[in-house]
N, C-alpha and C positions, 0 to 999 in steps of 0.2 A: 484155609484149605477149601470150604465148602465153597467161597466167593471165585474164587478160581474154577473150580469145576463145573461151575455154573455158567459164568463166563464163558469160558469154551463151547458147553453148549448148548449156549446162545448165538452164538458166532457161528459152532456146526449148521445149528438149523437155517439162519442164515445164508452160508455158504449152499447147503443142499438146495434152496430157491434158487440160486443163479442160476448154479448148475444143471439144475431140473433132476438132482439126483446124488447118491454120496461122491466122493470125489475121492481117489484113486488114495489118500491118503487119513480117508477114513479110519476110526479107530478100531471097529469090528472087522474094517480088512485088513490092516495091520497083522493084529492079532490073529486072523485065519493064515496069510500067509508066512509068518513068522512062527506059532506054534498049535497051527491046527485050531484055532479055537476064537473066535470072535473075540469072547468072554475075554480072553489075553491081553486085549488091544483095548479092553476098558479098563484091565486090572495097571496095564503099566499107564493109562492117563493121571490114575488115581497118585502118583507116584511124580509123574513126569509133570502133573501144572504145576504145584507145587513146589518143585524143583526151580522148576523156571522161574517163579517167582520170586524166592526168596535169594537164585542165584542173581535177578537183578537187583535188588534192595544190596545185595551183599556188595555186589562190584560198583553199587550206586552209578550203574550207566544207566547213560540218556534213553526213551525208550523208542529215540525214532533212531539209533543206534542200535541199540538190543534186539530189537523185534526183527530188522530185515536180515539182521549176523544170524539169528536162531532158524529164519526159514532157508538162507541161503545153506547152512549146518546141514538142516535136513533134505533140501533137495537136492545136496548132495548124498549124505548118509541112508538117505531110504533105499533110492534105487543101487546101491550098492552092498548092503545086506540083505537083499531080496525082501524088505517091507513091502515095498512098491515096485512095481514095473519100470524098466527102464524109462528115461526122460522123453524118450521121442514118441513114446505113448500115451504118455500126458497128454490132457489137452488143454493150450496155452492159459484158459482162463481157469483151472486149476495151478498153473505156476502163478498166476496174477493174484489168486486167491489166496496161496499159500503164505505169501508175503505181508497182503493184505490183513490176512488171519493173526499171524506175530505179531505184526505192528500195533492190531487194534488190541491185542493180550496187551501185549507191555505196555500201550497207554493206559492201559483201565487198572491195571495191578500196581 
């Protein structure tokens, strides 16, 4: 669990240099936009890498499989539960990121 949440952010910090900043799918904006609260959007990480992980060992899929179904999942389901802003507000190298980000989870887990 701790190798997974470490992981991510490693990957966040990462991700924030490209972008020169957090990226619309940040885990404290999550959290602010879903329950008021930053803090939220690191308590469901805590929850949610681990998840992921163990649901790829479980399904034993491929992780260049795994990783782009889980970001395609969520750029869908974000902007659709108010997580995130709609798609068209995105900016494209956050959807490239987002992908990116999966992909390189599910290799390393």
């Amino acid at each position: 669990m701790i190798g997974e949440l470490l992981l991510l952010e490693a990957l966040d910090r990462l991700e924030r240099r490209v972008l020169g900043g957090k990226p619309v799918y940040d885990p404290a904006r999550l959290g602010q936009r879903l329950f008021d609260s930053p803090r939220a959007g690191r308590a469901l990480r805590l929850v949610y890498a681990p998840a992921l992980a163990a649901a790829k060992r479980r399904l034993k899929a491929p992780a260049l499989l795994f990783g782009p179904l889980v970001a395609l999942a969520e750029l869908l389901a974000m902007p659709l539960t108010g997580a995130t802003p709609p798609l068209r507000k995105w900016r494209p190298r956050e959807i490239a990121l987002l992908f990116a980000h999966a992909t390189a989870f599910a290799l390393l887990v």
